[in-house]
Each structure stands twice: as C-alpha cells, then as structure tokens.
C-alpha positions in Angstrom: 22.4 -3.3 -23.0 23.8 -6.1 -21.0 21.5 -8.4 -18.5 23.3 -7.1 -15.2 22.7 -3.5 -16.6 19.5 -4.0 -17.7 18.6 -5.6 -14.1 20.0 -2.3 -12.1 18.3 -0.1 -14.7 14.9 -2.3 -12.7 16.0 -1.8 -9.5 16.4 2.1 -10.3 12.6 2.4 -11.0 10.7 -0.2 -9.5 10.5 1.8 -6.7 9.5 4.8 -8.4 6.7 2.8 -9.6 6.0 1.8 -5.9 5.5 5.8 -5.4 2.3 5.4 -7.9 1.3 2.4 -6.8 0.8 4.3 -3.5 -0.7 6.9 -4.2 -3.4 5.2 -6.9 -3.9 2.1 -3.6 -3.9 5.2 -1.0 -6.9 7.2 -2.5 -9.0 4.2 -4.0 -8.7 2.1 -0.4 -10.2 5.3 1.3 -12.7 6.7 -1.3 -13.9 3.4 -1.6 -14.6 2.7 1.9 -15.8 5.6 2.7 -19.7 5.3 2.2 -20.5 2.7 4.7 -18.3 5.1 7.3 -19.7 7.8 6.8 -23.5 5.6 7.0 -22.4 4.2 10.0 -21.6 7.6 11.7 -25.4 9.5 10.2 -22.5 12.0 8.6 -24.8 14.0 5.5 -24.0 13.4 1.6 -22.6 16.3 1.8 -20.0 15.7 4.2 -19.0 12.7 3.0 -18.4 14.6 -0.7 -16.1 16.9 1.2 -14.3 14.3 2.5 -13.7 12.7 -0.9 -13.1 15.6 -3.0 -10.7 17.2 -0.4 -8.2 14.6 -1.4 -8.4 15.3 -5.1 -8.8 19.3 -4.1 -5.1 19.5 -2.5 -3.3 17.8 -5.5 -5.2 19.9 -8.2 -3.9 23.2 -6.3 -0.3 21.7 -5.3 0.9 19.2 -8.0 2.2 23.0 -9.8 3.1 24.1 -7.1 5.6 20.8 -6.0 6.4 20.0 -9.6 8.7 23.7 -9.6 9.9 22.3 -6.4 11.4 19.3 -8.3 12.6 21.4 -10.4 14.9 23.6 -7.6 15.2 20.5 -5.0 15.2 17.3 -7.7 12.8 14.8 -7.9 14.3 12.1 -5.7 14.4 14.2 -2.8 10.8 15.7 -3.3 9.0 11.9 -3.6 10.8 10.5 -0.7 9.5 13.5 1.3 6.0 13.0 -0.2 6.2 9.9 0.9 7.6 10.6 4.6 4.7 12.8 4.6 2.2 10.8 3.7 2.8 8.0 6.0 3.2 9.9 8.8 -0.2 11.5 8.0 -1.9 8.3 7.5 0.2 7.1 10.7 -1.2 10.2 12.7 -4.9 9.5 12.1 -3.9 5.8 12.8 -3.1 6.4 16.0 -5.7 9.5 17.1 -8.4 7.6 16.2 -10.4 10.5 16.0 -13.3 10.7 13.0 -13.7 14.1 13.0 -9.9 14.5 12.0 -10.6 12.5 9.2 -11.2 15.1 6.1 -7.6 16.7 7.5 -5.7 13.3 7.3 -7.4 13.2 3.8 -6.3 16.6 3.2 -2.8 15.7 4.4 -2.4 12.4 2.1 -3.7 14.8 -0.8 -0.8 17.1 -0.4 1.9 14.3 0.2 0.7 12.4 -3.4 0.7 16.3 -5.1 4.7 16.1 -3.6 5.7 12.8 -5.0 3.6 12.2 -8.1 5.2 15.0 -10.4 8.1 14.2 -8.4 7.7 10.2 -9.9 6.4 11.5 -13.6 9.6 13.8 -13.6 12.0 10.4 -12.1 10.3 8.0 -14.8 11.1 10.4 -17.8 14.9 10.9 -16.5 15.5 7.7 -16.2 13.9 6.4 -19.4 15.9 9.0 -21.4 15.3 9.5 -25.0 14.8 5.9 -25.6 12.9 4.2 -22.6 10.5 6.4 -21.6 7.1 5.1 -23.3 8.4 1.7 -21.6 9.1 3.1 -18.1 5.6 5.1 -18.3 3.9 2.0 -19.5 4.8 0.5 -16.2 4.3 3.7 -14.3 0.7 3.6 -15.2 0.3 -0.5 -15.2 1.4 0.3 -11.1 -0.9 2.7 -10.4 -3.6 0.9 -12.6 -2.9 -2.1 -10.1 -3.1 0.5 -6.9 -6.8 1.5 -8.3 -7.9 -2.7 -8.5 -6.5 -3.8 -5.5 -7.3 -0.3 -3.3 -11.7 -0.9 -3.2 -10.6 -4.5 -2.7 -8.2 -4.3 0.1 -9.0 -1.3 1.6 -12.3 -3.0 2.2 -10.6 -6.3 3.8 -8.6 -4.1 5.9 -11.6 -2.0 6.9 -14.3 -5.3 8.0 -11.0 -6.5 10.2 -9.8 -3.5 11.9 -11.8 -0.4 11.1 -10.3 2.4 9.7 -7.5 2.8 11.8 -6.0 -0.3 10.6 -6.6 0.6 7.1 -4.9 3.9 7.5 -2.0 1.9 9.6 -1.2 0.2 6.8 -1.5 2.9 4.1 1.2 4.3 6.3 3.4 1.3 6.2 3.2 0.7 2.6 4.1 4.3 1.8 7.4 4.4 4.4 8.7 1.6 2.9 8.4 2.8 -0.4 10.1 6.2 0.6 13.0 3.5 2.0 13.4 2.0 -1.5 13.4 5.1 -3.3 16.0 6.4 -0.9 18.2 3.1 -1.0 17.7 2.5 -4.7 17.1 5.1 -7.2 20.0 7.3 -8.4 20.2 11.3 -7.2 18.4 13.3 -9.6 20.0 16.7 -9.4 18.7 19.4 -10.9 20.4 21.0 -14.2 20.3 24.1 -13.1 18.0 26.8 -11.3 14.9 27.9 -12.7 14.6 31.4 -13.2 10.9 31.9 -15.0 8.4 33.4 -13.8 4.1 32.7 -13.6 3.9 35.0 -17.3 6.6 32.4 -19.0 5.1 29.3 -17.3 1.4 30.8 -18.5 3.2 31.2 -22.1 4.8 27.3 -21.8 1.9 25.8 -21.0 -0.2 27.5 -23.6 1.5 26.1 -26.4 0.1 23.3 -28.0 3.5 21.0 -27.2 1.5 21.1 -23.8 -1.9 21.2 -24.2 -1.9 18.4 -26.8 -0.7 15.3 -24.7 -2.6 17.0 -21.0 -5.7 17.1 -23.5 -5.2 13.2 -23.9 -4.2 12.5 -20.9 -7.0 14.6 -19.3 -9.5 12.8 -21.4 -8.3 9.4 -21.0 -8.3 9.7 -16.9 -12.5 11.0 -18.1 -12.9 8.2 -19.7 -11.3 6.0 -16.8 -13.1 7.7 -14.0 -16.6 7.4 -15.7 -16.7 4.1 -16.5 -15.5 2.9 -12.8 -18.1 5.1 -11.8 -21.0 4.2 -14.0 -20.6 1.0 -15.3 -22.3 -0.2 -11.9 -24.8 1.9 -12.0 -26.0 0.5 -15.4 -25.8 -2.7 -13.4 -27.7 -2.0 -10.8 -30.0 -0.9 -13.2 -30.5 -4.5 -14.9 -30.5 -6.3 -11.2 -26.7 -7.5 -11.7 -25.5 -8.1 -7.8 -22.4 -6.8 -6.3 -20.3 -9.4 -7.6 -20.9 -9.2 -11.1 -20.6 -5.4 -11.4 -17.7 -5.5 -9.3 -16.1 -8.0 -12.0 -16.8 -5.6 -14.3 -15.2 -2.5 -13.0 -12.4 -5.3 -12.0 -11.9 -6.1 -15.7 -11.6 -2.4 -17.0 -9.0 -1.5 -14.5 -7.1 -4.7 -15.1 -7.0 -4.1 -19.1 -5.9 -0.7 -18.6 -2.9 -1.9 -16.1 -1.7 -5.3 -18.2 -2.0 -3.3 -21.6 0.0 0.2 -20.5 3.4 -1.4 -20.5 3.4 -3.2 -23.6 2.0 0.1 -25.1 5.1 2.0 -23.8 7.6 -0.7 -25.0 5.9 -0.5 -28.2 6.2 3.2 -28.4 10.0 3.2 -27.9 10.7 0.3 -30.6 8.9 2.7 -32.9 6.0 0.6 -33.7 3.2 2.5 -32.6 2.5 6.0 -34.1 1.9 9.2 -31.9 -1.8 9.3 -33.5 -2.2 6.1 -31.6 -2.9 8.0 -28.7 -5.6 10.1 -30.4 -7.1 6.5 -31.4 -7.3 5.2 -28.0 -9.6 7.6 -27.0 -11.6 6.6 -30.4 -11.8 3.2 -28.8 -13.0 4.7 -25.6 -15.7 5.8 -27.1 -16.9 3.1 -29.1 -17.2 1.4 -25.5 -19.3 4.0 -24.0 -21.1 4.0 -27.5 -21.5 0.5 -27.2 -23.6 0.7 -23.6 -25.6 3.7 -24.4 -27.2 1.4 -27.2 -27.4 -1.7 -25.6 -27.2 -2.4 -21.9 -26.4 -6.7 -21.6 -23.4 -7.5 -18.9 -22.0 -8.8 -22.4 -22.2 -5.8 -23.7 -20.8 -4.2 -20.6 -18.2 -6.6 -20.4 -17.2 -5.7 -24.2 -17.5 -2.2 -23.4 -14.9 -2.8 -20.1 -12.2 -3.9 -22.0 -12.8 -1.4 -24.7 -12.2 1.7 -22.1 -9.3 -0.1 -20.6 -8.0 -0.8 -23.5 -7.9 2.9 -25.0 -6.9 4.4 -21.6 -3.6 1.8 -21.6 -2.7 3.7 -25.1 -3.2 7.2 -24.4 -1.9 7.3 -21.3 2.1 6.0 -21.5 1.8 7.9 -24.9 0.4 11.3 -23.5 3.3 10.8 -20.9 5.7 10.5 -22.7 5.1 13.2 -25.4 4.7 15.6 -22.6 7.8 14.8 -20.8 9.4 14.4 -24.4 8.9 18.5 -25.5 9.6 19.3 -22.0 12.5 21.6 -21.5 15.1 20.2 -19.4 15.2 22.3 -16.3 11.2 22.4 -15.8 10.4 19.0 -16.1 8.7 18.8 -12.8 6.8 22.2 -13.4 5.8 20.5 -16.6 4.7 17.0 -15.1 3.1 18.7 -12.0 0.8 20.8 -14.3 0.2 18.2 -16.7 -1.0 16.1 -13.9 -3.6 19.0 -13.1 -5.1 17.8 -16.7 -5.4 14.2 -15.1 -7.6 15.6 -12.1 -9.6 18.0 -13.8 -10.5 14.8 -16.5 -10.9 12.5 -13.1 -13.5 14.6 -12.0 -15.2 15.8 -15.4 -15.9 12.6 -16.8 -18.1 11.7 -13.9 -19.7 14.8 -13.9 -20.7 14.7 -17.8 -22.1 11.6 -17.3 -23.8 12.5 -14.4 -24.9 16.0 -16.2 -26.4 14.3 -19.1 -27.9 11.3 -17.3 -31.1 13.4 -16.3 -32.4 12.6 -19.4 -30.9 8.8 -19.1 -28.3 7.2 -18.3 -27.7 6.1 -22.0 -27.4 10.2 -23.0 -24.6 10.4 -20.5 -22.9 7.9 -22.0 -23.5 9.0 -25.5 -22.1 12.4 -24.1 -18.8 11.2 -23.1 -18.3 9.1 -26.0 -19.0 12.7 -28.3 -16.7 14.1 -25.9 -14.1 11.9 -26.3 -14.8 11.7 -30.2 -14.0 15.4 -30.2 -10.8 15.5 -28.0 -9.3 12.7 -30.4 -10.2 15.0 -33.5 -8.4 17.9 -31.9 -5.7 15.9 -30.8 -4.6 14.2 -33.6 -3.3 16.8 -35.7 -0.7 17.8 -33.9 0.2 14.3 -31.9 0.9 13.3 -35.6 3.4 15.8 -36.2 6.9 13.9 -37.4 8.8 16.8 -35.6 7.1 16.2 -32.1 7.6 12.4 -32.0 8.3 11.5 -28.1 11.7 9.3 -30.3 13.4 13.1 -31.1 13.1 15.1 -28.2 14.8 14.9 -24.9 13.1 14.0 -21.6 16.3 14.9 -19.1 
C-alpha cells in the first residue's frame, strides 16, 4: 500500500476512533465526578448508585438492540446519530441546569453510546478487512483506553471551574464534532443486504462457541480492567498512600492498557502473535491481582498495574477481532452490539467479585478474580487456538 493510500485509509478511521474516545471520556468524566456532587447536594448512596449504573443499564439493554440497526441502516449512519444524540443530550442538561434531571441526561448519554459503539466496532472491522483489523482494533481500544485516563482527570478540571454544566457543555462539544468528522470522513457503510433472522436464530448464533469464546475474553478482560481501577486505591488507602500516589497508579494501568493495544493489533495481523495469546493475557492479569493479594507495597502495586494493563491490551484487540472475524457478513452489528453486552456485564462483575469476596479481606477478593480469570483463560484457550478460527481466514465485511 502506497503512503497517500495508507494516509486516507487514517483519515477513514481516526474518526471512528474519536466515537470511542467519546464515549470511554463521556462516562469516566461523569462517574468520576459524581461523588463529591452528589455530597454536596446530601443525595443518599443509593441515589448516587442509580445515577451511575443507569448509564451502564441503557447500553446493556440497547447495544443488541442498535447493533441489528446497523445492520438494516449501516453503521456510518447509526454512529453519527449516536453521536447527534448524545451531544444534544449532554447539551440539554447543559443548558437546564437542573440536578434533578441529571440521572435522565445520564440515561440519555447511555442510549446514544449503545447507538454508536456497535455502530464503531462494526465500522473498525469493515474497514480493517481481512487484513487490518487486529491493527484498527488495537487503536480502537488504545482511544477509548485514553478516554478512560484523561475522563477522572478532566472531567474533574472542568467540574472545580464551571460545575457540571460546563462539564456536560463540553461533553457535548466534543461528541458533535466527532459526529462532523465521521460524517465528512469515513466512507458509507451500506449494508449487504437485509437481515431476515429472527430472536430463535440470533439465540442459536450467539450460542455457538465462535461467539461465546472471544465475548468470554473480552468480558473478562473489561473484569479485570474495571476491578483493578476500582480497587487498586482502595488497597492504597489501606497502607496511607495519598491521592496522588494512588491516582498514579490507576493512571499507569490505564495508560499500559492504551499504549500496548495497538501494537498488539498490528502484531496480530503480521501473524506474529497466536490467537491463544489472548487466553494468555488474561493469565497475566492474574498474576497481577495474584501479585497484590500476597503482598500489598505501592511497588508491588505498581508491578501489578502494568501487569493488568498489559493483559487487558492483548485480549482485548484480539477478542475483537476474532469476534468480528467469524461474524457473518450481514449481522456484523447484531454481533458487535451483543458482544459488547459481554464487555458490560465483565465491567460490572469484576467489581462486584472483588467486592463479594473482600468480606473476608481485601486480599480474598483479589485472589478471587485472579481464579476467575485463571479459569476463563483455561476455557478459552481451546478453542481461540483453533487453526480454522484464526481472525487471518475469516472475513470481517
């Protein structure tokens, strides 16, 4: 491929991965934020964990539904309406003003990002084709990896100068211009034709283990991902580290996982990394949870940081890919949109493992999730190592 094309084939989907920049900076600016809001206003716990799971509530239920949409509509026309609707949603509560209409502006962004996140998994595996696509996934996630670093950190900025309001002005901004450059510069993605299925041969698609495979690597990598933003701190805390330092930690996981998913992907599509490297990320994952259920030194957390970023940038181009890889053609957005349901159910599982276990200590919560993730690798690996369902033969468009 020659420079010029090479340089259009970036133009195509840098915007694309400005869609999952958005939505990863759009829910991490909020959630982060929304503690000392919610504090300031004498709202209950219990509000404020309605507030912050409505979010993740609307994409588990919608992502299906939106991802058939691509399917009839085509992805480019599906994420730049997301987007629309997102930043008029964040736009709306902008201007309002009004705190008690916050849960349904959240509720609103949730919806938008379950429109245009299948609809950007399902334009990253057309446009990477049969041989780009670990590449273009790589950067995909290393986007929205850099959405979830900078989203606590600027949303927080943005919050101490102008409130909320300002915060959600800009959340706005940012994803209207990103619906611009999608509109102006990646390609129509027509569908090839009508889908005709049914719920009974979508149950029977997504039961086969071409599916559940990669969404079982994928779900336990966003676990893995999840858990240690949430927890790492709270071991912190726990050995009078300040703000700063656990913050750096947290910092240093996310940025591992972003910087390391794109030369993953490339790596997968020159053929140098085996599908059972997937599997093995998760293995690595767990050593780093294994690693601060033993011993509890901000070394030893800083070790175990890069370890779970680390094995979250393998699995998770490679789970992409594969997935979009045995997808059939005409139900690649179904397929993305209910893979992507794996991601959020592993988003709020991990957490919740952890939490489960830590009555009995915080180091038996992170022993759990490392046996956890020790066991999806062993059921993963089998078939991820299968020659005949390498991401390199199958079709993503």
């Amino acid at each position: 491929m020659s420079t010029s094309e090479e340089a259009a084939r970036r133009r195509q989907v840098l915007p694309v991965y400005g869609a999952g920049f958005v939505t990863a900076f759009g829910a991490h600016a909020v959630a982060a934020n929304l503690g000392a809001y919610a504090l300031g206003r004498h709202d209950s716990l219990l509000e404020l964990g309605l507030i912050l799971g409505v979010y993740d509530a609307a994409e588990v239920v919608l992502k299906p539904v939106f991802g058939a949409v691509v399917d009839r509509r085509g992805a480019k026309k599906v994420m730049v309406g997301g987007l629309v609707a997102f930043g008029l949603a964040s736009a709306a509560f902008a201007v309002g003003g009004d705190p008690n209409l916050l849960g349904a502006a959240r509720l609103a962004q949730g919806a938008a990002a379950a429109a245009f996140s299948p609809a950007a998994g399902a334009a990253v595996a057309t446009l990477g084709g049969k041989k780009r696509t670990g590449r273009l996934f790589g950067g995909y996630g290393g986007a929205k990896g850099i959405g979830y670093l900078l989203g606590p950190v600027i949303g927080g900025a943005l919050v101490v100068a102008g409130g909320y309001r300002l915060l959600f002005a800009v959340l706005g901004a940012v994803a209207l211009v990103a619906a611009l450059a999608v509109v102006r510069l990646v390609p129509g993605m027509a569908p090839l034709r009508r889908p005709r299925s049914g719920m009974v041969q979508l149950v029977r698609r997504i039961s086969q283990p071409s599916f559940l495979q990669p969404v079982l690597l994928l779900g336990a990598g966003t676990a893995a991902l999840s858990a240690g933003v949430g927890f790492l701190p709270v071991l912190g805390y726990r050995h009078h580290l300040d703000a700063v330092a656990t913050g750096a930690i947290v910092s240093l996981l996310a940025a591992t996982a972003a910087l390391l998913q794109p030369w993953a992907g490339r790596r997968l599509d020159r053929g140098r990394l085996h599908p059972a490297f997937a599997a093995g990320g998760l293995l690595v994952c767990a050593g780093g949870f294994g690693l601060v259920a033993g011993l509890s030194s901000p070394l030893a957390m800083a070790i175990a940081a890069v370890a779970i970023g680390a094995g979250v940038a393998a699995v998770t181009p490679l789970g992409f890919a594969r997935l979009a890889a045995t997808a059939p053609a005409d139900h690649l957005g179904q397929t993305m949109g209910a893979g992507e349901v794996g991601r959020e159910l592993g988003d709020a599982g991990g957490p919740a493992l952890v939490g489960a276990f830590g009555a009995f200590g915080l180091a038996a919560g992170f022993a759990a999730i490392a046996a956890a993730l020790t066991a999806c690798a062993a059921l993963a690996l089998p078939r991820v190592a299968s020659p005949e369902d390498a991401p390199s033969e199958a079709s993503a468009t």
